[in-house]
N, C-alpha and C positions, 0 to 999 in steps of 0.2 A: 439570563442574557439573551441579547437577541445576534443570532450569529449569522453569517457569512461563509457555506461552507463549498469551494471551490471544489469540482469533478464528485458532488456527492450522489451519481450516480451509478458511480462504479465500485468495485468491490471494497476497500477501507473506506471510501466515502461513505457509500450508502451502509456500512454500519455506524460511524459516526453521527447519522442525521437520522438514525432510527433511535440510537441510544438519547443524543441529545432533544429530541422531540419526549420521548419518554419520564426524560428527567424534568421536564418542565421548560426546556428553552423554548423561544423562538428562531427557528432556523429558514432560511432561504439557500435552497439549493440551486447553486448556478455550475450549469454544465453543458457542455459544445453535443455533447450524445455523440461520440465517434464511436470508435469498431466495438471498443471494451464496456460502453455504457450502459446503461441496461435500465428504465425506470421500474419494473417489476422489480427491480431491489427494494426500493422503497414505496413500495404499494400497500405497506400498512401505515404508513403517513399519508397517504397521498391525500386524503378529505383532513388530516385533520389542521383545526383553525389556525393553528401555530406554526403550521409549515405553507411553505410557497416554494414555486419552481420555474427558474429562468432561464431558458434556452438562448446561454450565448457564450463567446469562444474569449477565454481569459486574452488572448492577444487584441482584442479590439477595446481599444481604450474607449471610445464614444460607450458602449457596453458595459463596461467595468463604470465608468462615472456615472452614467444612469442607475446602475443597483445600487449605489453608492447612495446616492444625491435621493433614491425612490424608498431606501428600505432603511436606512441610517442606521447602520451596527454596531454594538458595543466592541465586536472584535470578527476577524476575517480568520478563514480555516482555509489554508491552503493545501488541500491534497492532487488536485487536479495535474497532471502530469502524464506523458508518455513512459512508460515503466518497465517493458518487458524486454532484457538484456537484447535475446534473440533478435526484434524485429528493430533494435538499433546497432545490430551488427548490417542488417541488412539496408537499414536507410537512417541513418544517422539524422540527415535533416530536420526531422519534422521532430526529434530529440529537441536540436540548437534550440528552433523555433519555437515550441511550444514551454520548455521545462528551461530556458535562460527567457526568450524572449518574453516569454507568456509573461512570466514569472515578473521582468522589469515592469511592463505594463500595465498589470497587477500591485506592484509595490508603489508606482509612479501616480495611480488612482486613488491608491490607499493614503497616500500620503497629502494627497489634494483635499480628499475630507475629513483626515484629520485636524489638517491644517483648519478649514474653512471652520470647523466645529471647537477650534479654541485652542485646537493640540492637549485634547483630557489625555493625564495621566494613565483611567482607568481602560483607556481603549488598546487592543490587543491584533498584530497581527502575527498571527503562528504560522508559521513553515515548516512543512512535515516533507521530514525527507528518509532516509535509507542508509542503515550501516555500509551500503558498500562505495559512498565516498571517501572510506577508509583505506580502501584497497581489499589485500588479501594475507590471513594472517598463516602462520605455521602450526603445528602441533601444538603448542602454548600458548598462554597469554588471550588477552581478551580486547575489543578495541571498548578506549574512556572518549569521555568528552574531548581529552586534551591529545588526542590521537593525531598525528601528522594527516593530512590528505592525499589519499595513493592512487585515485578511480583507476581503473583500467580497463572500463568498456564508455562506447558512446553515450550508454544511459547512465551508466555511476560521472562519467565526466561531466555532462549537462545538471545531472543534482549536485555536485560538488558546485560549479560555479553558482547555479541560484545561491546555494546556503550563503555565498562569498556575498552575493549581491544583499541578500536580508541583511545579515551584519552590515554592510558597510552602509547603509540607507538607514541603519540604528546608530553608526557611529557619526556619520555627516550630517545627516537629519534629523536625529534625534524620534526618531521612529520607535515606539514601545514595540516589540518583536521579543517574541519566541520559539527557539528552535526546537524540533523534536528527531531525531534518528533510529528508525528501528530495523528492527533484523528479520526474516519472513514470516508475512503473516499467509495466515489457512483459516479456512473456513466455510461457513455457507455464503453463499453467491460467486466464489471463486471463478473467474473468468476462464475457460475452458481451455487453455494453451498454458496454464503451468504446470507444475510438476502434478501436482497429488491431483487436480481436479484430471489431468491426462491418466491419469495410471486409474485410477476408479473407471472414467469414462471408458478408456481401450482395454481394461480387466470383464466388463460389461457385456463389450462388444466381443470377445477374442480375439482381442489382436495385441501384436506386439507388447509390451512394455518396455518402451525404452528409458537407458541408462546412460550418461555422458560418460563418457571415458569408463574406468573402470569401478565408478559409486561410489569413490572413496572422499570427494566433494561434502567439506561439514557444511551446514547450516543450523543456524540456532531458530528454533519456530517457534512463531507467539502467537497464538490464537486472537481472532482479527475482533472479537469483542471484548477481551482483553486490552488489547490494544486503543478501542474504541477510550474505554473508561480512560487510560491513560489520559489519552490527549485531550478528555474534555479537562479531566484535573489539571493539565498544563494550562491549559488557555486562562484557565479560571486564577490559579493558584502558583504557576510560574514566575520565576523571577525576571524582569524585563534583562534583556539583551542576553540569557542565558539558553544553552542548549542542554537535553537531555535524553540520552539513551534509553531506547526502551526497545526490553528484548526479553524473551521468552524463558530463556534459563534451561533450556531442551535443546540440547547440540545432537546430533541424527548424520548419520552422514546421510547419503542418497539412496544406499543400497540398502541401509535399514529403515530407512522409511519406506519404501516402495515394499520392501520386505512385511514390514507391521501393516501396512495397509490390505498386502494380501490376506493375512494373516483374518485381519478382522474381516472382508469380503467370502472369507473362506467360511466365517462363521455364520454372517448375517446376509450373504446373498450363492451360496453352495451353488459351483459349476456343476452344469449339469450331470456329466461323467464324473463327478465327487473328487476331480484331481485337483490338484493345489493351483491356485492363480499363481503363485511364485515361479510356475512352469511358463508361464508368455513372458517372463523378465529376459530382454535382451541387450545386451552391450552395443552402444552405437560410436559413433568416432565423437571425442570431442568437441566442444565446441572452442573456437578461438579465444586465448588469453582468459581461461573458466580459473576462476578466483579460489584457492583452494581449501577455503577455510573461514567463514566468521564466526564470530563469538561476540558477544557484546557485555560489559560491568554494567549492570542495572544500580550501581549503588546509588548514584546522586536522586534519581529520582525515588530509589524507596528512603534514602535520609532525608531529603527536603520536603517530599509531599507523602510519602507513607504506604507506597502503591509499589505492590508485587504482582508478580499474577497469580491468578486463580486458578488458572485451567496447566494439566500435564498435558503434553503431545499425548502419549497415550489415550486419556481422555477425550481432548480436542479431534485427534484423527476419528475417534467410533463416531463423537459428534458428526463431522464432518461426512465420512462415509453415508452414515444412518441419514442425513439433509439430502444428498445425491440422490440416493436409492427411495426417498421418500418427494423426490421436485424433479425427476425426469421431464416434466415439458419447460422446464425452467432451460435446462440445459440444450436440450435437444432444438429449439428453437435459436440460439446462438452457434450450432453447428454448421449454420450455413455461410457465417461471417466470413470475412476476409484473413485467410492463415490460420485456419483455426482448422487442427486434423494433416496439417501437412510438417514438413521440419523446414524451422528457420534459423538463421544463425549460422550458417556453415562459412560465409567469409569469402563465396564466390564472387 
């Protein structure tokens, strides 16, 4: 296939366009490069013949209809999105704008060369978005497909309305679309202001490790190449107008992640006074409206296309660690970015 994969310079993108190059697509990377983007992600694509890269911002339609009309794709991968809870507590805007706006601009393009090209059946555009348009669940239960929509931050609200918009541009226009929702990904290229790439990084340095509220916050973790294979099998192998959860099967609250992490650091990069890293873990004030629980049912996607994952958090976190402690100027060179090293999200 020759793909269309929107923000694949950032961290789920850019393993998406390294897997799918690998597999044999043809992929074009279209991405605006803002705070989080990173081309050294995919710097083992970057020569070769099947991959291409177009620096432009999903909101400007002239943009979107030139890659369109230049590169003529079997199907569009939309990952491109502002993502990170904290910095849409602090500036919602550029949430609206980029992850509804982007997103219509984007559908409204896609739909112009579908159209122009006959309206093929075989043509595909996926929308990848995030279990927490669900909201937040209890000690129970898991979120399905068929889940109510509950968002309750500015970034889960902004992915909640796109996903409304995909659907409804497949029910009015008949738009072949495929939804995808997953639960957190980790991994190598992790953008250096989430959880685990901050706790490695400030475990490294001796400082702090902080913890929201009291760590008792679950998350289900899916290792981000894991992940990758999923959505290329969706795009490929999905049913038009259908969405499917895709989640890890690894629920962790926060404190035992941060916990196992030390845990491995302790093994593979020994402080120097030989004391445990679980000694920098510090309790910080929550953050506003912190979601207290997801869980995701993987079942539709392992009964319709046969995919589970592969990787245990267990596994995935040594992975991850062992990438960190082995790509320091990867990292360290993103330390200078905007909010990255400092605390966001506080709701002043």
């Amino acid at each position: 296939m020759k793909l269309i994969v929107t923000g694949g310079a950032g961290f789920i993108g850019s393993a998406v366009v390294r897997r799918a190059v690998r597999d044999g697509h043809r992929v074009v990377n279209v991405d605006a490069l803002t705070y989080a983007a990173c081309l050294d992600n995919v710097a083992e694509v970057a020569d070769h013949p099947d991959y291409a890269f177009v620096e432009a911002d999903i909101r400007d339609r002239a943009a979107m209809d030139a890659v369109f009309a230049e590169h003529r794709p079997d199907a569009i991968m939309h990952l491109a999105a502002e993502s990170h809870v904290d910095r849409s507590i602090d500036g919602p805007g550029t949430f609206i704008d980029t992850n509804i706006g982007g997103t219509y601009t984007l559908l409204e393009a896609a739909r112009k060369y579908w159209t122009a090209q006959g309206r093929p059946d075989t043509f595909r555009f996926h929308h990848i978005s995030t279990d927490e348009v669900y909201g937040s669940l209890g000690p129970t239960g898991q979120f399905t497909e068929d889940t109510p929509y509950d968002p309750r931050s500015p970034y889960s609200a902004s992915k909640a309305a796109s996903d409304h918009l995909v659907r409804a541009w497949h029910h009015t226009y008949g738009l072949p679309v495929v939804l995808t929702n997953c639960s957190n990904n980790y991994g190598p290229f992790h953008f250096p202001e989430k959880l685990i790439p901050v706790t490695i990084i400030n475990a490294l340095a001796g400082k702090p490790l902080p913890i929201y509220g009291d760590g008792s916050n679950v998350r289900d973790w899916l290792y981000v190449e894991d992940h990758a294979e999923a959505l290329l099998l969706v795009v490929q192998k999905g049913q038009v107008g259908r969405s499917y959860n895709i989640g890890g099967e690894n629920e962790r609250t926060n404190l035992e992640l941060v916990q196992t992490l030390c845990a491995i650091l302790d093994e593979l990069r020994p402080r120097a006074d030989g004391r445990p890293y679980a000694e920098q873990i510090t309790f910080v004030a929550d953050r506003p409206g912190h979601d207290a629980r997801y869980a995701i049912d993987p079942s539709r996607i392992r009964a319709e296309l046969g995919w589970r994952p592969s990787v245990t958090v267990e596994e995935g976190l040594r992975r991850t660690v062992q990438w960190y402690l082995d790509n320091e100027p990867w990292w360290r060179a993103l330390q200078t970015r905007d909010g990255v090293g400092r605390r966001l999200g506080t709701g002043g």
